[in-house]
C-alpha positions as a Markdown table, in Angstrom:
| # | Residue | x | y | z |
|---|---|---|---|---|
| 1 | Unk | 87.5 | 65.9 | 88.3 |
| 2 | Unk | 89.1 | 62.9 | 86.6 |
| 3 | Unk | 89.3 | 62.3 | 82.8 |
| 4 | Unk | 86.4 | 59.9 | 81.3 |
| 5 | Unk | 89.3 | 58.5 | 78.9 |
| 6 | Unk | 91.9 | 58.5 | 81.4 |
| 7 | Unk | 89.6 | 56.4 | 83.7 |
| 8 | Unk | 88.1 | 54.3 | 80.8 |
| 9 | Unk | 91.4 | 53.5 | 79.9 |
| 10 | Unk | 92.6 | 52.7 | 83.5 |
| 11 | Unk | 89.9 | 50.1 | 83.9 |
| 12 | Unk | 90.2 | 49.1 | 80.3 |
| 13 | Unk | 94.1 | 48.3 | 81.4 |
| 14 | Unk | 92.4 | 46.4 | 85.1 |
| 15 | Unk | 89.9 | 44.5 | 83.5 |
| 16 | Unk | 92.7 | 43.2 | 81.3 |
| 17 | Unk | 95.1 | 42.2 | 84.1 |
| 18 | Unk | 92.2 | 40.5 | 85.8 |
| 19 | Unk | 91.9 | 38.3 | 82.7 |
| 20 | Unk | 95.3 | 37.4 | 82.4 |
| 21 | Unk | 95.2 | 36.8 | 86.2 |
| 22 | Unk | 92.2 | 34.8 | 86.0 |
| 23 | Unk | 93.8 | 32.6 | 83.4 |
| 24 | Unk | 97.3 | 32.1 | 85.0 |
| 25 | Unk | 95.1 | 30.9 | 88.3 |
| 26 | Unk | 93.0 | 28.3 | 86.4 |
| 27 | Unk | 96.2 | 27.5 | 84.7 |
| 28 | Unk | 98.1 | 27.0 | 88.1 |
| 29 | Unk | 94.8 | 25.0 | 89.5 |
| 30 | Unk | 95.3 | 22.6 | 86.3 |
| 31 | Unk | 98.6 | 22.1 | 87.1 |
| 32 | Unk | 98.3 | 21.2 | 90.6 |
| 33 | Unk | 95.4 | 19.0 | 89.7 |
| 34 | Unk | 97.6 | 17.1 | 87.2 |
| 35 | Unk | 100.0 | 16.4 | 89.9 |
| 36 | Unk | 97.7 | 15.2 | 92.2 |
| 37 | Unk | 96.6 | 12.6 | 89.9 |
């Protein structure tokens, strides 16, 4: 059986590379937009 902690952590630790993920892509989508002006 897997650790509650060692799983709350692991998703803890995904969730927050989703954010940062999410933020580099509308950060890259900004970008693009501003050079297709």
């Amino acid at each position: 059986m897997m650790d509650f902690a060692y799983w709350r952590s692991s998703k803890i630790e995904h969730s927050r590379s989703y954010g940062i993920f999410l933020r580099e892509a509308s950060e890259q989508k900004a970008q693009n937009s501003a050079l297709n002006i």
